[in-house]
C-alpha positions in Angstrom: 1.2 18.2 -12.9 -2.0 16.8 -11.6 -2.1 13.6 -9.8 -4.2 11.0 -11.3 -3.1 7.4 -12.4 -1.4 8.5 -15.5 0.9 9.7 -13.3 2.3 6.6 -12.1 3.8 5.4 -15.4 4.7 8.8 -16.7 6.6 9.9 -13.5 6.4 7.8 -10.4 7.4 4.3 -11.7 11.0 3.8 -13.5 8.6 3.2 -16.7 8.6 7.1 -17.0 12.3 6.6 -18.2 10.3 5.2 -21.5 7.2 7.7 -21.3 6.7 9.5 -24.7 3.9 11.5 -26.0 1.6 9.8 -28.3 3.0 11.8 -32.0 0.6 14.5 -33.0 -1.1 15.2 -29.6 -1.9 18.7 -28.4 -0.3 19.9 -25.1 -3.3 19.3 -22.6 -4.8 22.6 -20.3 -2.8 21.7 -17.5 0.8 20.9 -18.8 0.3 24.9 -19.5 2.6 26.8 -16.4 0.5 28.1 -13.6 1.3 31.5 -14.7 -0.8 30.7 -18.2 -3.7 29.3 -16.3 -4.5 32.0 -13.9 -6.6 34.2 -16.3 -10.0 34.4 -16.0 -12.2 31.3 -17.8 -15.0 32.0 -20.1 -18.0 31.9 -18.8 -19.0 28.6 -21.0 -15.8 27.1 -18.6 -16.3 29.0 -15.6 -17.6 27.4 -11.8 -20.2 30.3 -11.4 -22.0 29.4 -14.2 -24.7 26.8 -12.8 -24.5 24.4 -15.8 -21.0 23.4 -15.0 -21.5 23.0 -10.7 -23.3 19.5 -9.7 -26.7 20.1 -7.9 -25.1 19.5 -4.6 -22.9 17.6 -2.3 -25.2 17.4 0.9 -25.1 14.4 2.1 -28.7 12.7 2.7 -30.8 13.1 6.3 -30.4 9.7 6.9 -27.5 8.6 4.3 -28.1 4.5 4.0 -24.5 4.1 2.8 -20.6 5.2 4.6 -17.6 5.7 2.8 -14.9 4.1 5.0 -11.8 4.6 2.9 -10.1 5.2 0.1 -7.5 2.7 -2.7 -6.4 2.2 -6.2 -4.8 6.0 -6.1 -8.3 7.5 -5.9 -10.2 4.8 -7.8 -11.7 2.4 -5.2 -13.5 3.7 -2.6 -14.7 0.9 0.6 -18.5 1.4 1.3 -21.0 0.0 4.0 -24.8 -0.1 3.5 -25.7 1.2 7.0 -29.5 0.1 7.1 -28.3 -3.8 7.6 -28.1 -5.1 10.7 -25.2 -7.4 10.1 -22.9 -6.2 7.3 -21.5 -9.7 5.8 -17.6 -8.6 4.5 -18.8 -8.7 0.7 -16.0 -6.2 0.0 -18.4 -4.6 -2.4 -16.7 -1.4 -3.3 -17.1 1.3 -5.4 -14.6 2.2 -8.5 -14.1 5.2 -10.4 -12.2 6.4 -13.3 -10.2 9.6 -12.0 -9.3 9.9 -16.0 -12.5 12.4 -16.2 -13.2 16.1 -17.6 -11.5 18.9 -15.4 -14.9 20.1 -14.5 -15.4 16.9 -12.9 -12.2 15.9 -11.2 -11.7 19.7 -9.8 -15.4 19.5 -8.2 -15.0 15.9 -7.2 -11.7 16.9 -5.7 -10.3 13.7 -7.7 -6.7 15.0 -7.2 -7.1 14.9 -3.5 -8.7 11.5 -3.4 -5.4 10.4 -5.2 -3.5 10.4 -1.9 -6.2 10.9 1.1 -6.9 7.2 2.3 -8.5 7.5 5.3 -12.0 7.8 6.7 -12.0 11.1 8.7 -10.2 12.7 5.6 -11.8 11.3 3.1 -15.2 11.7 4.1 -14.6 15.6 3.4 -14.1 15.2 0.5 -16.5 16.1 -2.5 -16.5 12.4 -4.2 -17.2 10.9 -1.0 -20.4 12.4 -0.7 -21.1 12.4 -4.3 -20.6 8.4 -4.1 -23.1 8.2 -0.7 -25.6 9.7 -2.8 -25.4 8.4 -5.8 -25.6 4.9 -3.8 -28.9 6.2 -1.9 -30.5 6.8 -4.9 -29.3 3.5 -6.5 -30.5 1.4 -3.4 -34.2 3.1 -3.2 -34.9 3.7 -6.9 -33.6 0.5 -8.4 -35.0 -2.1 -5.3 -37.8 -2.6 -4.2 -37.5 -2.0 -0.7 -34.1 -2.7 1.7 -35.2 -5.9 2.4 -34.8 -7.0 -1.5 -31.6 -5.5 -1.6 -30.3 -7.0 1.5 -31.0 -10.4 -0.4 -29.5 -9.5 -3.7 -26.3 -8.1 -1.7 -25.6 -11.6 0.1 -26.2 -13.2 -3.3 -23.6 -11.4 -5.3 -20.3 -12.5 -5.3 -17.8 -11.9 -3.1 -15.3 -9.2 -3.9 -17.9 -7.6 -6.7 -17.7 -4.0 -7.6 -20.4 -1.2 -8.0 -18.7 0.9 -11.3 -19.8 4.2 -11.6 -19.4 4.8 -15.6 -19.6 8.2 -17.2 -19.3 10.2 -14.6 -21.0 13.6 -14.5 -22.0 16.9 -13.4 -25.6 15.4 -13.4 -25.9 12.7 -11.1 -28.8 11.4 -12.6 -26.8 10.8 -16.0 -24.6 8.3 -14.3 -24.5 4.6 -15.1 -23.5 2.5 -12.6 -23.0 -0.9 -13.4 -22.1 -3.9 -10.8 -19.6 -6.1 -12.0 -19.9 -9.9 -10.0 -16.4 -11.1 -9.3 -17.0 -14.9 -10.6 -13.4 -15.3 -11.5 -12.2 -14.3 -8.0 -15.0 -17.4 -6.3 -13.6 -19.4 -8.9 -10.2 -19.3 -8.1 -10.9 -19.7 -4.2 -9.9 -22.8 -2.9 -11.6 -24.9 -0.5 -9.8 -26.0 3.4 -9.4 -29.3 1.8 -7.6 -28.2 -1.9 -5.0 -26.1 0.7 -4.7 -29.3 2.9 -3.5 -31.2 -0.5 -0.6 -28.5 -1.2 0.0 -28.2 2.2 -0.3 -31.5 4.3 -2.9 -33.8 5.7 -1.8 -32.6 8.9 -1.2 -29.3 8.4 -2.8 -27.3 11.5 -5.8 -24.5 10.0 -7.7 -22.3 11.8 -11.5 -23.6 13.8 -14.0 -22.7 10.4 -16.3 -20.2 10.5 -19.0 -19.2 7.9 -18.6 -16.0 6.2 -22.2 -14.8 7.0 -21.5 -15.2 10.9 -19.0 -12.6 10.5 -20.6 -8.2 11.1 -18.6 -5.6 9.4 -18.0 -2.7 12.0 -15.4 -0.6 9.7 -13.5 -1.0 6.7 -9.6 -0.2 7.2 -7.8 -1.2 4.7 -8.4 -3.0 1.1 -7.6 -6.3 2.5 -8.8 -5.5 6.5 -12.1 -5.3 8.3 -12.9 -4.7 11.9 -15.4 -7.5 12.2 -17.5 -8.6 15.2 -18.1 -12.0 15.7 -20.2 -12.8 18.6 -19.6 -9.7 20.5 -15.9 -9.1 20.0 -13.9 -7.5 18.0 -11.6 -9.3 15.7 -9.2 -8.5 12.4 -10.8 -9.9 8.6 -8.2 -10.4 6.5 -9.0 -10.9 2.6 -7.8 -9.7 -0.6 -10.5 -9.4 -3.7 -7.6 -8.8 -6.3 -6.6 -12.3 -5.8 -6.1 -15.0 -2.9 -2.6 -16.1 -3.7 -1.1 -13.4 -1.1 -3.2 -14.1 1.3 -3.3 -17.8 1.0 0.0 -17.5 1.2 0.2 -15.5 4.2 -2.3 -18.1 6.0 0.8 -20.6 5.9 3.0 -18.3 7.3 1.1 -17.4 10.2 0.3 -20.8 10.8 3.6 -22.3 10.4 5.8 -19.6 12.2 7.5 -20.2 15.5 5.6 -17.6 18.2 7.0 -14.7 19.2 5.3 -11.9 21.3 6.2 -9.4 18.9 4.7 -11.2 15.9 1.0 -11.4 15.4 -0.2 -14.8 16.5 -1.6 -17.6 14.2 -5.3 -16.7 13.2 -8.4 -17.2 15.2 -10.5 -18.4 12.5 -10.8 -19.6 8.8 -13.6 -17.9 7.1 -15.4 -19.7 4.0 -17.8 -18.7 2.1 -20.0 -21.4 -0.5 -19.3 -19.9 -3.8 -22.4 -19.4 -6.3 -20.8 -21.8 -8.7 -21.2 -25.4 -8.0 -21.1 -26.5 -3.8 -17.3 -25.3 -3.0 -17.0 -23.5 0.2 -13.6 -21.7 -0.2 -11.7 -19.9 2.1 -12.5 -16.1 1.8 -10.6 -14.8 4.3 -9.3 -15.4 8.2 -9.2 -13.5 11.4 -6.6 -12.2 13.9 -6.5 -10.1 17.3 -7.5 -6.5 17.0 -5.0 -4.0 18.5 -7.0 -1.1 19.4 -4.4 1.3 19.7 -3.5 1.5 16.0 -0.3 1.3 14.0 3.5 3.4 15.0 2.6 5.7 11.9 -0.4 7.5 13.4 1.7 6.8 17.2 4.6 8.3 16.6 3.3 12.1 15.0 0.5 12.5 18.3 3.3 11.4 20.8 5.7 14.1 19.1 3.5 16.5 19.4 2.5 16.2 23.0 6.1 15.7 23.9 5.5 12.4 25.0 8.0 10.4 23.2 9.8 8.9 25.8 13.5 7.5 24.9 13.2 4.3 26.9 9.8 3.3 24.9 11.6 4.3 21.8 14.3 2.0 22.4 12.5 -1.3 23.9 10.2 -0.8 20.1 13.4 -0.7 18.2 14.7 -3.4 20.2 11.5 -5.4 20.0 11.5 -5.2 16.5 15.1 -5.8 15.9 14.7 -9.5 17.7 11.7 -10.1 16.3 13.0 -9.8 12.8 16.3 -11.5 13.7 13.9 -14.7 15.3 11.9 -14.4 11.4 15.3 -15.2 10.0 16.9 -18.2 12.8 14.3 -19.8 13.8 11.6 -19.5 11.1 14.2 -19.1 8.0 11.9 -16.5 6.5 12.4 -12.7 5.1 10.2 -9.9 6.1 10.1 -7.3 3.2 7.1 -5.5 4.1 8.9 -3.0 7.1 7.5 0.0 7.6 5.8 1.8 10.1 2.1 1.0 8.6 2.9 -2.7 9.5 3.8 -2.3 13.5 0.8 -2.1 15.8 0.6 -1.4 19.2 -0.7 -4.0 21.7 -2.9 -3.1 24.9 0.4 -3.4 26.7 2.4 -0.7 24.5 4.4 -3.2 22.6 5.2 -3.6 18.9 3.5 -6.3 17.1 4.3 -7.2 13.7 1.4 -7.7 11.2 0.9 -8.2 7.1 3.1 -11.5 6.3 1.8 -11.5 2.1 5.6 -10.7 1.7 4.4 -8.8 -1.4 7.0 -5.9 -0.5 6.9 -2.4 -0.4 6.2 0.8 -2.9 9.2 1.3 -5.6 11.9 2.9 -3.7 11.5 2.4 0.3 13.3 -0.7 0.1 17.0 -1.0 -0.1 18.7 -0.2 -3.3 19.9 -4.1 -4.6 16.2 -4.7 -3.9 14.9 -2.1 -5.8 17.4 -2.7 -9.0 15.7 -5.8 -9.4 12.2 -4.2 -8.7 12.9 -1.7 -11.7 13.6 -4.6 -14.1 10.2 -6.4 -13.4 8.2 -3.4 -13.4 9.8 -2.4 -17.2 9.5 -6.0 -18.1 6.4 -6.5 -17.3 4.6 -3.2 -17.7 2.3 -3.3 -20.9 2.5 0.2 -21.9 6.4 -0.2 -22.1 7.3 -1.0 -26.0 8.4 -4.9 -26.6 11.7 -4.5 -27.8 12.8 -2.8 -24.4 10.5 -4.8 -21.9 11.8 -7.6 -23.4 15.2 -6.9 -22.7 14.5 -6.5 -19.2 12.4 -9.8 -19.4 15.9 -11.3 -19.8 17.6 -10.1 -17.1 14.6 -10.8 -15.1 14.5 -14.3 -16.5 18.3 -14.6 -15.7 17.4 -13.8 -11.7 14.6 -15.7 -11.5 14.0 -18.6 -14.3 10.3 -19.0 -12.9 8.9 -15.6 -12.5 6.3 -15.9 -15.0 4.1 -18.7 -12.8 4.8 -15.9 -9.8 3.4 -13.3 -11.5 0.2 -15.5 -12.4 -2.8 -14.7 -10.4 -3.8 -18.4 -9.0 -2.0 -19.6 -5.8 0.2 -22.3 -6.6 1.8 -22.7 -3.3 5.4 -21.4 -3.9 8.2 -21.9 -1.3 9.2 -18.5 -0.7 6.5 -16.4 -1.8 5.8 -14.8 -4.8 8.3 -11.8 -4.6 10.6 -12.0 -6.9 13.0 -9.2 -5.8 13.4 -11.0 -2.8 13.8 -14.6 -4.0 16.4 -13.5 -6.2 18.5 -12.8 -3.2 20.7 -15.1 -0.9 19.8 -15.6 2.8 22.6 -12.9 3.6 21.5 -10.7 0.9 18.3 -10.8 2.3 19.0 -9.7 5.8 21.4 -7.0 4.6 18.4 -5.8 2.9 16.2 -5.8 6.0 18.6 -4.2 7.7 18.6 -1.5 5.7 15.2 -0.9 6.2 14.7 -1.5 10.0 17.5 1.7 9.4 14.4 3.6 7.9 12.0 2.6 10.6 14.5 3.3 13.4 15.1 6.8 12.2 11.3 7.6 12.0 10.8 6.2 15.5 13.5 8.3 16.8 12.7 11.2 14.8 9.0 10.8 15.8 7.4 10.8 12.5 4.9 9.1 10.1 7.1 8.2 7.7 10.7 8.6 5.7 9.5 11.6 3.4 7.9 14.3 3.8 5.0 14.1 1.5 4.7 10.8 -0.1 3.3 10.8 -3.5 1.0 7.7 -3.4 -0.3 8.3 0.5 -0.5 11.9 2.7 -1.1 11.5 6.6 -2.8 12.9 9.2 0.4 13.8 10.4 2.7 14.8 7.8 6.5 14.7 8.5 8.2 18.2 8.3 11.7 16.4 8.0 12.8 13.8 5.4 15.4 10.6 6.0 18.0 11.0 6.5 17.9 14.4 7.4 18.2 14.2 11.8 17.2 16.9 14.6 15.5 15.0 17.5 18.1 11.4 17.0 20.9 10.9 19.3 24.3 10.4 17.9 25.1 7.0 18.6 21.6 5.9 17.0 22.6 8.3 14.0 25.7 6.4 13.5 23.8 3.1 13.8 21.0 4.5 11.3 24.0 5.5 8.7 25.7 2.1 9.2 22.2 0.0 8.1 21.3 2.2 5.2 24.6 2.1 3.7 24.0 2.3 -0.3 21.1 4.6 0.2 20.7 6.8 -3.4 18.6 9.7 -4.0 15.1 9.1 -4.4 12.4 10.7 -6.3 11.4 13.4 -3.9 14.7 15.1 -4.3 13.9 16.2 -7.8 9.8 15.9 -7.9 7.8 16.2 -4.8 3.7 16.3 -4.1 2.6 19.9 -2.9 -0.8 19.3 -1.9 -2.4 17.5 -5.2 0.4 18.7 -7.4 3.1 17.1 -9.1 5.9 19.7 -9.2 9.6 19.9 -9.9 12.2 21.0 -6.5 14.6 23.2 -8.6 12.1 25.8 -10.1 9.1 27.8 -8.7 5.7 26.1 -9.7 4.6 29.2 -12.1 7.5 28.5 -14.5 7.4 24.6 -15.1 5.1 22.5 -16.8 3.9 18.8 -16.6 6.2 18.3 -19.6 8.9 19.3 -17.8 7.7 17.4 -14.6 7.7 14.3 -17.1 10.9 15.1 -18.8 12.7 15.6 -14.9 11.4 12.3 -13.9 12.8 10.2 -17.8 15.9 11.9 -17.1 15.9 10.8 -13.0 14.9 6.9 -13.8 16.8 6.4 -16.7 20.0 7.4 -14.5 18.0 4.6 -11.8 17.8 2.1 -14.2 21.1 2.3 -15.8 23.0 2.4 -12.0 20.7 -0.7 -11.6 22.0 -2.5 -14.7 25.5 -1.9 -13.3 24.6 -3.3 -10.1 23.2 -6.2 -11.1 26.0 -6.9 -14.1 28.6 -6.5 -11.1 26.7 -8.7 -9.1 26.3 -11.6 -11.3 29.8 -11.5 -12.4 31.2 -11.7 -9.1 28.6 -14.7 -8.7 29.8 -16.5 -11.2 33.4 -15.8 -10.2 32.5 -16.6 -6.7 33.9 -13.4 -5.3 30.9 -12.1 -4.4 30.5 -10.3 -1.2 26.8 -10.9 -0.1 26.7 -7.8 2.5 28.1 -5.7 -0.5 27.2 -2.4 1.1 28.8 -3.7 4.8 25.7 -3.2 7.3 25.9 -4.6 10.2 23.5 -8.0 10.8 20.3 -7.7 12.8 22.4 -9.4 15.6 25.0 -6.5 15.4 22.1 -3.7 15.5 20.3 -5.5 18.5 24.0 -5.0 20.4 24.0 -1.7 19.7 20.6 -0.8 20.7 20.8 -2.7 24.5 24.2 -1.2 24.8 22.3 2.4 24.3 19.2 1.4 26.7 22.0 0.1 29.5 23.7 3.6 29.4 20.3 5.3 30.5 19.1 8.5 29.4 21.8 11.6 29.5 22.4 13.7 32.3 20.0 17.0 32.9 20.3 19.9 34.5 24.0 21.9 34.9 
């Protein structure tokens, strides 16, 4: 089964436990076993005939536009106009329908694109170009010169997005359309609205104006290396919405330091909207730590055989205390831990980073968390039928009476966030739940790998992991008995019945030439609605022990963050084993 968006509700999200196909449809050209497919096309369908292959993929001599990255599952691509000289972060970036003819997604590599995020891959591929010069002909036919485009790109608004509709083998057939992101501006707020919700006195950042601020790279949807006077710092902003990262401005400025959490920000960025005289907040800075995040560590130290077991275990310990300081001394949760999230600093140490608390993809957290995940996503996923989401909308509404104003998309300046999952849960719940987590991240440091499994569906890596939690080979014992002891609970996920191979979809228990994506589709109903009805269990146990008040908050016994950090200084204090006969 191709990847592609569809995908997501029909196989990767516990929606596909309610997937059926449309009545009357024909079985599309790929749902058709490989084994069906490898005859020779007509030559109307065929790549060697020149009607059905785009003019070319060369990039331009002097290409006035960069591809920096990749989101959105292969539909938003992050792009630079090169011939500036200072590259304001208008977060202008390019989306795409990967729903396109086969002729179009195979050439485009669409598939691909679903899962390669970032630069040095990505720019290989066959959209990447095709977007760079369908930009460079946009930006010299449709302007006068790059002087009048430089003025209508500061004047847009911020967050906008260049569409490319219709797309084709003919480039010059393409539409693109740019829509202006008015409703984002609008729902910016200015430094003085967020001093009303949060305090008179309430300490922001020194304000700078968004135009002061040069764009070096795009890294992320949400993160910019910036320059700003000559150094380099960290942009943070979000164009889906500012309530995340509004919300994660109060964090950072309201939690107690630690030197393994990332400091307050340097700067408040705002930008004067096109509406009216507001000058919101856009955005703010923090350091830059140059030597990237333990995903993209861990994989290059492996394979040098530089993975020392002392710097393995003061990162695990470092982490470990910085958590447990999250949870005494600012009385906060932490639900977005994995490896993407821990940076290195100049000194080698683990620094913390991304405090939205949105959480993290459908099944890496622990398994109460994700039983209450599956019962938002069904309730509020509009291409679930009524009468079943709102069933779920009940239970939801039973966890959490006000998680309709969370899901809303203007900030409103909630206590604890807007994740509902995790708001549902008691303080001890909550640290059981990061526990089991840290569990995950301690195996992959120890392991040496990019992440839990081994090929993601909604990301691939650089450095793919050839070994998936909790499967062990390089972890010592007493670290594999911790590891089992946090992740306690742990179910099977996913990628034991369907797996990515490359830019496939394909089942584990039959060779890819004798399944379909109907069976791919039928594997993954069968899988979630086993999920979801182990979930309902949970969660009916759980609130009927609640209401009892028998309920044991650490129901899966893992030890505390306190317990793990003991165990870890005890392993660094007995040195590293004996060598030699």
């Amino acid at each position: 089964m191709e990847l592609s968006t569809r995908a997501i509700g029909e196989v990767v999200h516990p929606t596909a436990a309610f997937y059926c196909s449309p009545p009357g449809t024909k079985e599309p050209p790929e749902t058709r076993s490989i084994s069906n497919r490898v005859s020779q096309p007509s030559w109307e369908n065929s790549l060697l005939n020149p009607k059905n292959r785009i003019d070319s993929l060369e990039l331009p001599p002097n290409p006035l536009w960069r591809v920096d990255g990749c989101a959105g599952l292969g539909t938003q691509y992050y792009v630079l106009p090169l011939f500036l000289q200072r590259i304001p972060p208008m977060r202008m970036d390019v989306f795409v329908s990967d729903l396109q003819p086969s002729l179009v997604r195979e050439q485009l590599e669409l598939d691909r694109a679903f899962h390669t995020k970032d630069a040095a891959r990505l720019s290989r591929l066959a959209i990447a170009k095709y977007i760079v010069r369908i930009l460079q002909a946009w930006t010299t036919n449709d302007f006068r010169d790059l002087d009048s485009f430089e003025e209508y790109y500061k004047r847009v608004p911020f967050g906008s997005r260049i569409v490319l509709e219709d797309m084709s083998l003919d480039m010059r057939r393409i539409r693109l359309k740019v829509g202006l992101n008015y409703n984002l501006e609008l729902k910016l707020l200015s430094p003085t609205m967020l001093r009303c919700l949060w305090g008179a006195e309430f300490p922001l950042p020194e304000v700078i104006d968004f135009y002061e601020i040069h764009v070096v790279k795009v890294l992320h949807d949400s993160v910019c290396l910036v320059r700003i006077d000559g150094q380099l710092y960290i942009f943070k902003a979000l164009t889906s919405g500012a309530k995340y990262l509004y919300h994660e401005l109060k964090m950072l400025c309201t939690l107690e330091p630690h030197a393994n959490i990332i400091a307050r920000p340097i700067h408040l960025v705002t930008k004067k909207c096109n509406f009216g005289t507001k000058r919101a907040v856009a955005g703010f800075t923090t350091f830059y730590h140059s030597k990237g995040t333990l995903r993209d560590v861990l994989p290059l130290l492996r394979a040098h055989d530089q993975l020392q077991r002392d710097e393995q275990l003061k990162w695990s310990i470092q982490l470990t205390r910085a958590l447990e300081d999250l949870k005494s001394r600012s009385g906060t949760y932490y639900p977005d831990l994995r490896l993407d999230n821990i940076v290195l600093s100049e000194s080698s140490d683990i620094v913390m980073v991304d405090f939205e608390q949105r959480g993290v993809w459908c099944e890496f957290a622990a398994p109460e968390i994700n039983a209450i995940d599956y019962v938002r996503l069904i309730a509020t996923d509009e291409n679930v039928p009524l009468s079943i989401s709102d069933k779920y909308r009940e239970i939801l509404e039973a966890l959490v009476s006000d998680f309709e104003s969370l899901e809303d998309q203007r900030y409103t300046n909630p206590e604890f966030g807007f994740n509902i999952p995790w708001i549902a849960l008691s303080a001890v719940e909550q640290e059981a739940a990061e526990v089991y987590m840290l569990g995950r991240v301690l195996w992959c440091i120890f392991e040496g790998v990019s992440g839990p499994q081994k090929a993601a569906v909604w990301q691939s890596y650089r450095w793919e992991p050839d070994i998936e939690f909790p499967e062990y080979r390089r972890t010592p014992q007493t670290m594999r008995d911790l590891i089992d002891r946090c992740t306690r609970g742990r179910r099977q996920t996913l990628s034991n019945v369907i797996v990515r191979q490359h830019s496939q979809l394909l089942l584990t228990s039959k060779p890819a030439s004798e399944q379909t994506a109907e069976d791919v589709r039928e594997a993954a109903r069968a899988f979630w609605s086993a999920e979801i009805e182990a979930a309902e269990k949970f969660l009916d146990l759980r609130n009927g022990e609640r209401q009892k008040g028998t309920w044991n908050e650490n129901y899966y016994d893992r030890p505390t963050l306190n317990e793990v950090l003991k165990v870890l200084e005890a392993f660094r204090k007995e040195g590293p084993p004996p060598t030699g006969p």
